[in-house]
C-alpha positions in Angstrom: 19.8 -42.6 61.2 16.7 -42.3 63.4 15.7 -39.0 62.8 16.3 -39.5 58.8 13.9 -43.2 58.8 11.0 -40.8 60.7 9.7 -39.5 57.2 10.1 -43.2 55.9 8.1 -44.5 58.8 5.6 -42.2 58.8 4.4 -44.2 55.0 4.9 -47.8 56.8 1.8 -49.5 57.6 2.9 -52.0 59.4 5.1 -49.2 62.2 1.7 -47.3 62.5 -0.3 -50.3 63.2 2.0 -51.2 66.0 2.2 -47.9 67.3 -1.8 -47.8 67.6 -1.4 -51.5 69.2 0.7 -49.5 72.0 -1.8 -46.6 72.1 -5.1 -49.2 72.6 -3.3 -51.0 75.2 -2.2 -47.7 77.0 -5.3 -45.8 77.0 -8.8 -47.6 76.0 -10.2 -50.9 78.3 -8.1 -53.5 78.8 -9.0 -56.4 76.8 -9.5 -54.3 73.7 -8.3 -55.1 70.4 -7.4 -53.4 67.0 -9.4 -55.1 64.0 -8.4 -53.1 61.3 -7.6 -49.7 60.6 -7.6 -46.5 58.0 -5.5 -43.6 57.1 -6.2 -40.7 55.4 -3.9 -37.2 54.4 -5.8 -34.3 55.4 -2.2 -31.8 55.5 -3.2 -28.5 53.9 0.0 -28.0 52.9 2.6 -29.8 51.0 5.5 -29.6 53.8 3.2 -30.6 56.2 1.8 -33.4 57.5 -1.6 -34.7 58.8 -3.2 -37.8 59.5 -6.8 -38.7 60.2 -6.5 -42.5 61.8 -9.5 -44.4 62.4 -9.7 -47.5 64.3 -12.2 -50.0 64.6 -11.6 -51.7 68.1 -13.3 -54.9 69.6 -13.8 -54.2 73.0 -14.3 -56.9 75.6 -17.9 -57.0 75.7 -18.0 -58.3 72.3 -19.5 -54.7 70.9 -17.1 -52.7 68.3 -16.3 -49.4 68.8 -14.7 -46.5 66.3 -12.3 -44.4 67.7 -10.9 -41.5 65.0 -7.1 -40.1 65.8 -4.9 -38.0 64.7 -1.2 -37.9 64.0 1.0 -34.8 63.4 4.3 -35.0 61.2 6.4 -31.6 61.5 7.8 -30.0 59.1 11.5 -29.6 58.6 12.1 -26.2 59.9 10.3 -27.1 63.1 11.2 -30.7 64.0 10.6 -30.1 68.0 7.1 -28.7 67.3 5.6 -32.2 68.2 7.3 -32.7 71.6 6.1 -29.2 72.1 2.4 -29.8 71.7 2.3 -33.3 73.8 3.6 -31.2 76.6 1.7 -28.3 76.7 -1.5 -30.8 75.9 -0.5 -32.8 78.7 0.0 -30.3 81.5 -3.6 -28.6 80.1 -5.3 -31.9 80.1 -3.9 -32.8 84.1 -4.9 -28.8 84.7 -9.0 -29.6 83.8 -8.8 -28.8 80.1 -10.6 -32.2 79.4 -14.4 -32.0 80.4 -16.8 -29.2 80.7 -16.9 -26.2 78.1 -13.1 -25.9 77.9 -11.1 -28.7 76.1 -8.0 -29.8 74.6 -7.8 -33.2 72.7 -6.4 -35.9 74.7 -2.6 -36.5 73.6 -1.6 -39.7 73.0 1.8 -39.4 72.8 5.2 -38.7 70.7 6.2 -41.8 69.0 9.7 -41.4 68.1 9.3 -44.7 65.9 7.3 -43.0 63.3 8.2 -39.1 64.3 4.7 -38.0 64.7 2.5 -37.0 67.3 -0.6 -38.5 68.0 -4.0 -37.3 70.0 -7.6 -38.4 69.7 -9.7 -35.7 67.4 -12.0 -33.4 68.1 -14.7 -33.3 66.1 -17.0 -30.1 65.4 -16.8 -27.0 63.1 -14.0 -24.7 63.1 -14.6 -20.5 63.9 -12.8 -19.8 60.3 -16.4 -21.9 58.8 -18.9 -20.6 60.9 -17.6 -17.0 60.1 -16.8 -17.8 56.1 -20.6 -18.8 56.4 -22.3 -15.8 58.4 -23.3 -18.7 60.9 -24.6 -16.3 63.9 -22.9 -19.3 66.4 -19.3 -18.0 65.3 -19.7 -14.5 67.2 -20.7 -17.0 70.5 -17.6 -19.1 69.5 -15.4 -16.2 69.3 -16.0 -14.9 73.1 -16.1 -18.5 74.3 -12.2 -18.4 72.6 -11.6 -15.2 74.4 -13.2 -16.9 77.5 -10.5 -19.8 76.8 -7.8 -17.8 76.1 -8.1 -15.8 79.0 -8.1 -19.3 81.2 -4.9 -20.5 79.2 -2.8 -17.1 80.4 -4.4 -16.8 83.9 -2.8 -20.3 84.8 0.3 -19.0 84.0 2.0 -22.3 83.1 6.0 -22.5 82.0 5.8 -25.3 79.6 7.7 -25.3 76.2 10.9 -23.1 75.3 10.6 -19.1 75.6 10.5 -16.9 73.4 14.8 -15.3 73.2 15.7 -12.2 70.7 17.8 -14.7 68.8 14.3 -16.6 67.9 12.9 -13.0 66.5 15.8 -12.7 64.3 15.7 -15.8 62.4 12.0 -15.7 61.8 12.5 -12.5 60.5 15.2 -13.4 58.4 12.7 -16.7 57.3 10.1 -14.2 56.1 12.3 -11.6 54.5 13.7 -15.0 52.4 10.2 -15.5 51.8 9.7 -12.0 50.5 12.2 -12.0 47.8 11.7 -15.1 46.5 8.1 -14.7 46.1 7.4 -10.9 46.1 10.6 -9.3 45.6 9.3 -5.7 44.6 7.8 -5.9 48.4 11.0 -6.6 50.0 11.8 -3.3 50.9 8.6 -2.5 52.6 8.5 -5.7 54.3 12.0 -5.4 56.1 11.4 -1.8 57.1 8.1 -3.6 59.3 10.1 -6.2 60.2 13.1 -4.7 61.0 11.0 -2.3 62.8 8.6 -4.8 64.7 11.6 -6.9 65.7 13.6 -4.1 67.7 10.3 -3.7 69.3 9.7 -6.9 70.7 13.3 -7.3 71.9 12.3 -3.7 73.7 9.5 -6.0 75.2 11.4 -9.2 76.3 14.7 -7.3 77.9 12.0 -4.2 79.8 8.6 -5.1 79.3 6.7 -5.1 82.5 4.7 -8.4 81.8 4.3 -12.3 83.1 5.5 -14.7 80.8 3.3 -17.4 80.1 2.5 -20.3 77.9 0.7 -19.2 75.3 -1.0 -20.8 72.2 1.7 -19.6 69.4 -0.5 -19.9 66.0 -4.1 -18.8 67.2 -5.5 -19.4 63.7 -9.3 -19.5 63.3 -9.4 -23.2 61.9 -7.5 -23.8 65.4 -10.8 -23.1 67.3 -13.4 -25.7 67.4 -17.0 -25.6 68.4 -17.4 -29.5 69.4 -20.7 -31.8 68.6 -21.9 -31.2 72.8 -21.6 -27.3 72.5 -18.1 -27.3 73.7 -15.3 -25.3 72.8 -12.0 -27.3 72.1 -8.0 -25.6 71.0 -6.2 -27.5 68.8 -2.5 -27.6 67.1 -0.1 -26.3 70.2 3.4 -27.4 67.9 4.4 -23.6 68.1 3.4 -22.7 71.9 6.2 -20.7 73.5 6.6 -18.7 76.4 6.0 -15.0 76.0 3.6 -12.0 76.1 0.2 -13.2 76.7 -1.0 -10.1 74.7 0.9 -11.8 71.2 -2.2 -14.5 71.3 -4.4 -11.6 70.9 -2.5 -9.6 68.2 -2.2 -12.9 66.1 -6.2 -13.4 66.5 -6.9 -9.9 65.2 -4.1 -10.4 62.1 -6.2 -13.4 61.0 -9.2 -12.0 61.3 -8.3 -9.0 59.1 -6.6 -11.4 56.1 -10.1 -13.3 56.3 -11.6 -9.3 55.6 -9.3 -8.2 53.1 -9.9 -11.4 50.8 -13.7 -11.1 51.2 -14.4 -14.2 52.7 -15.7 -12.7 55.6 -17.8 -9.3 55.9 -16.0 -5.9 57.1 -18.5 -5.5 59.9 -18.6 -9.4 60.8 -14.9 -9.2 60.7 -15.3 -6.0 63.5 -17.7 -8.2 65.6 -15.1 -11.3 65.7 -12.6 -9.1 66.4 -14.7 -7.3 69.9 -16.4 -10.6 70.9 -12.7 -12.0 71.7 -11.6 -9.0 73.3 -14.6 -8.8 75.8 -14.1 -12.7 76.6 -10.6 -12.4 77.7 -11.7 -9.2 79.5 -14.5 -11.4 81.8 -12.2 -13.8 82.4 -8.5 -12.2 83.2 -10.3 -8.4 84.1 -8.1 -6.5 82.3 -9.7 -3.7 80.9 -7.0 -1.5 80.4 -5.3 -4.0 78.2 -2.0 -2.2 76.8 -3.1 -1.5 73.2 0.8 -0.5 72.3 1.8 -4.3 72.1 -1.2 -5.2 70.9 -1.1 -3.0 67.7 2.9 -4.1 67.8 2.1 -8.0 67.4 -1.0 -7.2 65.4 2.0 -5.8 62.9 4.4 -8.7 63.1 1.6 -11.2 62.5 -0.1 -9.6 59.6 3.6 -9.9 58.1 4.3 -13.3 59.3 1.2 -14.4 57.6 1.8 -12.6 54.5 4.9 -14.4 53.9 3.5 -17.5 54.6 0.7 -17.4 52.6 3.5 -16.5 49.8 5.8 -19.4 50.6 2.7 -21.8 49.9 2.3 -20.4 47.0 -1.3 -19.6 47.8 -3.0 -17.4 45.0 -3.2 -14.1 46.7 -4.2 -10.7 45.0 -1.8 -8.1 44.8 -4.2 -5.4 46.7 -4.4 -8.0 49.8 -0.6 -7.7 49.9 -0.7 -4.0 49.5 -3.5 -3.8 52.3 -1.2 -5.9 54.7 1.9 -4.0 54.1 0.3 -0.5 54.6 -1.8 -1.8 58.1 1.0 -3.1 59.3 3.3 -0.1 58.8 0.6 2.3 60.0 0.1 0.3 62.9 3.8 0.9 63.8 3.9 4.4 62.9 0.5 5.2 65.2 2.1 3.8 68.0 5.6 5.0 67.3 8.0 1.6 67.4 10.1 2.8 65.1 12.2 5.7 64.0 10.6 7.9 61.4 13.0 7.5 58.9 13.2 3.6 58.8 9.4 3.5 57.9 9.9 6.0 55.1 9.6 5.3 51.4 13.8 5.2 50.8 14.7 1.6 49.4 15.5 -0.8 52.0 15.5 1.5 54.9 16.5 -1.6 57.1 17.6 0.6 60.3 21.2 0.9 58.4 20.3 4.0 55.9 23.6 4.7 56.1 24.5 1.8 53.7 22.0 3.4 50.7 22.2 7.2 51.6 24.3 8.9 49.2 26.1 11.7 51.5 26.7 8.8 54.0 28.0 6.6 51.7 30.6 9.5 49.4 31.8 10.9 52.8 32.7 7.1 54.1 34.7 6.1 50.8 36.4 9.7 51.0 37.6 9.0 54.5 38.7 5.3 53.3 40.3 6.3 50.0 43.9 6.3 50.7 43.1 2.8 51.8 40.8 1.1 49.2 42.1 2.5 46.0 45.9 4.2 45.9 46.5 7.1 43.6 43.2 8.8 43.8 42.4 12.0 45.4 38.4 12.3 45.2 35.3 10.9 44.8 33.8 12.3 41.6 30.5 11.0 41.8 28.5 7.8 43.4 25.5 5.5 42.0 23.9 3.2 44.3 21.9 0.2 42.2 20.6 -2.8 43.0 19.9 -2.4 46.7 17.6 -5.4 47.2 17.7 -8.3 49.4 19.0 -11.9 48.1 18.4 -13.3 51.3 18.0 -11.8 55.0 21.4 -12.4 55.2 22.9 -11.2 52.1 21.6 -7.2 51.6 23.5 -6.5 48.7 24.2 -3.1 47.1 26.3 -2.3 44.6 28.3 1.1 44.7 29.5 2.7 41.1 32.3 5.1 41.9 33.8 7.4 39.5 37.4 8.1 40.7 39.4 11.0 40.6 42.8 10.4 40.2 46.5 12.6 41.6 47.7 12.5 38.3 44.4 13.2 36.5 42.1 11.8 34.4 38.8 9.9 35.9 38.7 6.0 37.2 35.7 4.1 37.3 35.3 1.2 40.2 32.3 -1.0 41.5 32.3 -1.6 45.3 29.7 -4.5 46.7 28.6 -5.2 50.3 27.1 -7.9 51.9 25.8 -8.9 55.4 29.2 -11.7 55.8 30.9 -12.5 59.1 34.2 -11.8 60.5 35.4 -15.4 59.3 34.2 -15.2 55.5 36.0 -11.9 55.5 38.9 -13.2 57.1 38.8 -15.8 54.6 38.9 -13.6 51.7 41.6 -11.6 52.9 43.8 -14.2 53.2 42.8 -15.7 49.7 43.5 -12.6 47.9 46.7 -11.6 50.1 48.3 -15.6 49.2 51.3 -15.5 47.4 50.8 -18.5 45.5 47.6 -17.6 43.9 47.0 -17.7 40.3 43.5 -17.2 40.1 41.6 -14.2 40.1 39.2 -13.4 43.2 37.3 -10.3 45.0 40.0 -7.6 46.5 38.3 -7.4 50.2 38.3 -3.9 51.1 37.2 -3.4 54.8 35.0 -5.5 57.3 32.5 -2.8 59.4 31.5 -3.7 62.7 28.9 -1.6 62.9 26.8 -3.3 60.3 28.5 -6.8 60.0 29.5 -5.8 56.7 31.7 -6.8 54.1 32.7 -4.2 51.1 35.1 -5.6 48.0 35.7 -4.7 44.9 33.5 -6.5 42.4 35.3 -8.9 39.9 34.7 -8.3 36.2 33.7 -10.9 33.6 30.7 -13.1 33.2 30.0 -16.2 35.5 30.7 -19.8 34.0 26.7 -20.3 33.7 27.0 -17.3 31.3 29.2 -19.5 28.3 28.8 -20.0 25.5 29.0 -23.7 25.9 28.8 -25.3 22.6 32.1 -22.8 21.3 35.3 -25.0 21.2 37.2 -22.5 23.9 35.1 -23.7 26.2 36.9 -26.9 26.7 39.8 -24.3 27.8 37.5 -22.9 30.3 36.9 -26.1 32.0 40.7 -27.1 32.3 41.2 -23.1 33.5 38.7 -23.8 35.9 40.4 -27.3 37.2 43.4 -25.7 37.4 42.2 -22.8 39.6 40.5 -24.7 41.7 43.8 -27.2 42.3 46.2 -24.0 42.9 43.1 -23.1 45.9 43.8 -26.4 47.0 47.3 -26.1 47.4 46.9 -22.9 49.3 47.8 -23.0 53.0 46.1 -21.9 56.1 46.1 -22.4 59.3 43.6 -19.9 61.1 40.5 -21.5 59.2 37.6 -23.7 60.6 37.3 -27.3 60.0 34.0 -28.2 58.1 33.0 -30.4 60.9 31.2 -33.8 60.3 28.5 -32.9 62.5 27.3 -29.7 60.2 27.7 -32.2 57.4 24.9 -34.7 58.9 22.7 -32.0 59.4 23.1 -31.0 55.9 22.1 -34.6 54.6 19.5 -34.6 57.2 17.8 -31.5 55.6 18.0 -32.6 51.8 16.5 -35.8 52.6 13.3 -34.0 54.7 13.3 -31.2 51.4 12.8 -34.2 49.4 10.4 -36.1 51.1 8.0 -33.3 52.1 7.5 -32.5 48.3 8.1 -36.3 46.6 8.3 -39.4 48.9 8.3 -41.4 46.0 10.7 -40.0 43.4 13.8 -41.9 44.5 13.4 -45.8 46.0 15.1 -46.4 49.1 16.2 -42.8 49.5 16.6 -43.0 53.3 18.5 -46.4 52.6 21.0 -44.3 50.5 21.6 -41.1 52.7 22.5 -43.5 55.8 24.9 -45.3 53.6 26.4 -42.0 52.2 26.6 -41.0 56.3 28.3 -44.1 57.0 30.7 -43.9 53.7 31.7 -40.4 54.4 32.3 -40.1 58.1 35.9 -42.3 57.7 37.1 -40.2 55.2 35.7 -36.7 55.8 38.7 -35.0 57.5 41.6 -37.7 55.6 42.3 -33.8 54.1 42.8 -30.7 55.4 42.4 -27.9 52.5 40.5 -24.9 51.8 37.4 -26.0 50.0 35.4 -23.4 48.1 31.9 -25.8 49.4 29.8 -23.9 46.7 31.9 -24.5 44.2 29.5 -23.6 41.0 29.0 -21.8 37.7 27.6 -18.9 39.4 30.6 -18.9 41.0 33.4 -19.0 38.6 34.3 -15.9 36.5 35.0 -17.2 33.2 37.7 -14.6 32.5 41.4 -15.3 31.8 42.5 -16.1 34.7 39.8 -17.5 36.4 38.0 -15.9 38.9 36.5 -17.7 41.9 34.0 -16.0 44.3 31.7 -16.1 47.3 33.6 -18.0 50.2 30.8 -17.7 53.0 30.6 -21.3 53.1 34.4 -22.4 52.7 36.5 -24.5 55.4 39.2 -27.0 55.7 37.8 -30.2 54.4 38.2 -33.1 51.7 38.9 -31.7 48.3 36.3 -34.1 46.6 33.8 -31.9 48.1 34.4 -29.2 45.2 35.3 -32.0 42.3 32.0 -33.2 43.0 30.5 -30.4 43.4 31.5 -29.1 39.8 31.0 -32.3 38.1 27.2 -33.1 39.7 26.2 -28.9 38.8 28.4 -29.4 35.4 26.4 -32.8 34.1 22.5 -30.8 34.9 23.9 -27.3 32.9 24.4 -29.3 30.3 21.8 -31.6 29.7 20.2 -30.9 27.0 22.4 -28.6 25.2 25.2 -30.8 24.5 25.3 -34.6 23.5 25.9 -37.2 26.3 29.2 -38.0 24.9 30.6 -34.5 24.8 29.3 -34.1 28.4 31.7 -37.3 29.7 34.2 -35.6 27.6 34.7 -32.4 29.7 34.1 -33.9 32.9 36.9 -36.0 32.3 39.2 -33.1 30.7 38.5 -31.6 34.3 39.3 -34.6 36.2 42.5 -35.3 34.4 43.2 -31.3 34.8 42.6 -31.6 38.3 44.5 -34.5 39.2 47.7 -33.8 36.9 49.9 -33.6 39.7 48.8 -36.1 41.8 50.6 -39.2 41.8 49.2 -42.7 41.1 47.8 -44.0 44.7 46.6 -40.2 45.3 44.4 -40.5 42.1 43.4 -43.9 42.7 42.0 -42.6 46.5 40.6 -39.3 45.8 38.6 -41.6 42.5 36.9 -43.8 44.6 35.6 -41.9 47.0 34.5 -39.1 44.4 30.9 -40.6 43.8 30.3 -40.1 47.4 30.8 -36.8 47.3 29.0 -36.4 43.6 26.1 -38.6 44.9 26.2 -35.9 48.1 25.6 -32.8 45.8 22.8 -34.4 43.1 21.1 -35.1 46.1 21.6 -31.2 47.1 20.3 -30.0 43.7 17.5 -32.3 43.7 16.1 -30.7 47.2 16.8 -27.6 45.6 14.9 -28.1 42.6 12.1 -29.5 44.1 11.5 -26.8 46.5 12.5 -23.7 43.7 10.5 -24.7 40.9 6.9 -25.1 40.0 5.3 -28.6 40.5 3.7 -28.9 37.0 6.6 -27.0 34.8 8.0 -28.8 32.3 11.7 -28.0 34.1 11.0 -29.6 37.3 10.2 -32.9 35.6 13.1 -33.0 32.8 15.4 -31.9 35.9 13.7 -35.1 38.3 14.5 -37.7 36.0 17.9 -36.4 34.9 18.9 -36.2 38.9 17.1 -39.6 39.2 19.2 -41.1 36.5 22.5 -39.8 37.6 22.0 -40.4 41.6 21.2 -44.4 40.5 24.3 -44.1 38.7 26.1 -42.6 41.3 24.4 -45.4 43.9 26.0 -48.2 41.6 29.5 -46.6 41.3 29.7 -45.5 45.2 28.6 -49.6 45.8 26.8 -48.0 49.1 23.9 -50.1 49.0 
């Protein structure tokens, strides 16, 4: 509930102007008091958050002063990143970093009341201005930074969380999202660097012969401030973590080239920059042997970093910029030899596993597993690899085309897929497919490797329900095959499978509700109002049942075939069965808009409910009905985020599909009577 009213709050006038009450009695004269006050946006980016506060303040000499603040709200992927900067501003501000030539901004504090941070501004021009500009002050400015710097590692503070290998993994896997969403045809390239640059830096953190330290975490060019008195003033420490000193530097010299390849800033201006830094941190800490190995190594990983999020903003950014990143970055590697030769070759998707797409690797390990995956066959005739490309960091799929030899003769054909799963979706699978009570179709699993934490199975043939054709009278059959399928994987039992637990579930609400605020505050009134009434609805009733839910249960994921074919179980568990009713209804209602009448709509939805519930007796179908717009409401609410954060801001889809989810989750509101 709190966490979920912060984004609300952060919109309240009346919460902010008590919150700057608190700040002018805390840390201006006593006596002084808040006339009025003015807010404006000034968040680059649409996820992100930025306020410029200004406060006029009668002080108790009777003059009026103007004091100009700043608040920070965080985005959803880093929520902590506020506490994080008040810290680290704190401990610099008590260490000195508040008068002289060296500053910080003055923090004023985390106010959990409105989720922001707030800390007085610092006004002046920023180093990425002065050097956009030729302004000869912004060579000056960049060895008073490295002076700065230099200061900042020399103290050797321990504030904010360090830097572990499991934080390198997920950002990688963030970026590599990044990558083929946006720029799929540089997947490939981009997981060999990263795959590459993050066994490197785990190299660093377990052997490295280094002092951690506190350092900056995003040392962007716009982050460095040249102040009205000639003073030089860091800003923005929400990603300060504790780890290499030398990473500061690497992500200095990353931004610095970006700014060169795009042609805001001059080749041999960019050079300059680039040396003036160097030789201030060189004065201050006198390191002049500084180890250019993990220098070139973060220089790498930031290029990329940036690269994907300059993509994931959908910033314009020309195809030879990419192409310049990629290649520095994998040359910068391969000069300093991080990784092995063949991962930074041009195979597809070398990703330290060639094994998975090498062709001899991959005939000899389905020889060796023949007698086990597919009975009566003798040899493997011949082997296609296709589509090796990366859905998600976590899903590397390939597809393997095997053409069978069989004891008896003749030639089989069968299609093996892999993907990055855990132990438990496999486990899950297997005991799906093995169930003697099953009557739909599903994927055969054929072995879980431990090596690669990878699942293969044999693909399941047929198109996916999204694939119908919907306005053809069979496809009422397909939606009572479907109902039918998914109440005989209800009735399935298992007893070695994870509850979904409430607590996973509240984190899930807690994300749709920040992925729709951080793109459209104002598309659905009272939306914080409605997710804590859906928590406090669903939290009685969310383990009454104990079945295996499918949790993903949509078109994409049916096989409209005779039987039916359900796939993809990563995110089943042992939960209420409305979860997949309304699930299928909410993703049903939006695939059809707009190709079939409203009317014929209702009508299949309730040929599936009646489908579905067939066996149930009378108090069972009176329960599960009432509390199925909870769990309908729960999923529009998922497809909305969804949409919002998949499709273009000024297509024509994303507005039919905002008021048709609009629409439908006030319906759903009414029905639920949550509010």
């Amino acid at each position: 509930m709190r966490t979920s009213r912060r984004w609300f709050a952060a919109n309240d006038r009346r919460a902010l102007g008590r919150v700057w009450q608190t700040i002018v009695r805390r840390y201006y004269p006593a006596g002084a008091r808040l006339i009025r006050f003015s807010t404006a946006d000034v968040g680059r980016y649409r996820f992100k958050r930025s306020l410029l506060c200004t406060l006029h303040l009668r002080l108790p000499n009777g003059s009026r002063s103007i004091v100009r603040l700043r608040g920070n709200l965080p985005s959803q992927d880093t929520p902590g990143e506020i506490k994080i900067a008040d810290a680290v501003q704190k401990r610099l501000w008590k260490m000195g970093f508040r008068a002289g030539p060296l500053r910080v901004p003055r923090t004023l504090g985390h106010f959990p009341s409105v989720g922001m941070n707030f800390y007085e501004d610092f006004p002046g021009r920023n180093l990425k201005d002065l050097a956009k500009r030729r302004d000869q002050r912004s060579l000056g400015l960049a060895r008073r930074a490295g002076n700065w710097l230099g200061q900042l590692h020399r103290a050797t503070l321990q504030v904010g969380p360090r830097r572990t290998a499991k934080r390198i993994r997920l950002e990688r896997d963030f970026f590599l999202d990044d990558f083929s969403r946006f720029a799929p045809a540089a997947t490939g390239r981009a997981l060999r660097v990263l795959d590459s640059a993050v066994q490197s830096q785990i190299d660093i953190l377990r052997h490295g012969r280094w002092q951690p330290c506190t350092i900056h975490g995003d040392l962007n060019l716009s982050n460095i401030i040249l102040g009205q008195d000639q003073s030089i003033g860091f800003i923005d420490f929400g990603t300060s973590t504790v780890f290499d000193p030398l990473n500061d530097i690497g992500n200095f010299l990353a931004q610095v080239d970006i700014l060169v390849w795009s042609g805001k800033v001059a080749h041999s201006q960019g050079k300059k920059l680039q040396q003036e830094l160097l030789d201030g941190y060189v004065k201050v800490t006198g390191r002049p042997a500084m180890n250019r190995t993990r220098i070139d190594l973060h220089r790498a990983w930031w290029t990329i970093q940036i690269l994907a999020y300059t993509l994931s903003t959908k910033t314009s950014i020309g195809r030879h910029i990419a192409e310049r990143a990629l290649t520095s970055a994998t040359s910068l590697l391969r000069r300093r030899s991080f990784a092995p030769v063949d991962s930074l070759t041009d195979q597809p998707l070398g990703l330290l596993r060639p094994a998975l797409i090498n062709h001899t690797a991959m005939t000899a390990y389905f020889t060796d597993h023949l007698a086990g995956f597919f009975q009566g066959s003798n040899k493997v005739e011949r082997l296609t690899i296709e589509q090796p490309h990366a859905l998600s960091a976590r899903s590397f799929l390939t597809r393997y085309v095997l053409l069978l030899r069989r004891q008896t003769g003749g030639a089989d054909r069968r299609v093996v897929r892999g993907n990055f799963w855990d132990r438990r979706t496999y486990e899950i699978l297997r005991s799906v497919y093995r169930h003697p009570r099953r009557t739909f179709k599903t994927m055969h699993p054929l072995q879980y490797e431990n090596k690669f934490g990878y699942v293969f199975y044999e693909e399941l043939d047929g198109p996916s329900l999204r694939l119908a054709k919907f306005r053809s009278p069979s496809f009422a059959a397909v939606i009572s095959g479907t109902a039918r399928a998914l109440q005989n994987l209800h009735s399935l039992v298992f007893r070695k499978v994870r509850m979904l637990s409430w607590q996973d579930e509240r984190q899930f609400l807690q994300l749709v509700l920040a992925g729709i605020r951080q793109h459209d505050r104002r598309l659905i009134p009272n939306l914080d109002s409605i997710i804590y009434s859906l928590k406090r609805a669903a939290k009685p009733i969310w383990n009454n049942y104990r079945v295996l839910v499918h949790n993903d249960f949509q078109a994409s994921n049916i096989i409209a075939s005779s039987p039916i074919g359900i796939i993809d179980y990563t995110r089943s568990g042992l939960g209420h069965p409305m979860i997949d009713v309304g699930n299928f209804l909410a993703h049903l209602r939006i695939m059809l808009a707009g190709i079939l009448p409203r009317h014929r709509i209702e009508k299949l939805a309730d040929l599936f409910l009646r489908t579905y519930l067939g066996r149930a007796s009378s108090h069972q179908r009176q329960s599960l009905l009432r509390v199925l717009p909870l769990f309908e409401l729960r999923s529009c609410l998922e497809i909305l985020a969804v949409t919002l954060t998949n499709l273009p801001r000024a297509s024509r889809g994303r507005k039919f599909y905002q008021a048709l989810l609009k629409m439908n989750i006030a319906s759903l509101v009414r029905k639920a009577g949550i509010l």
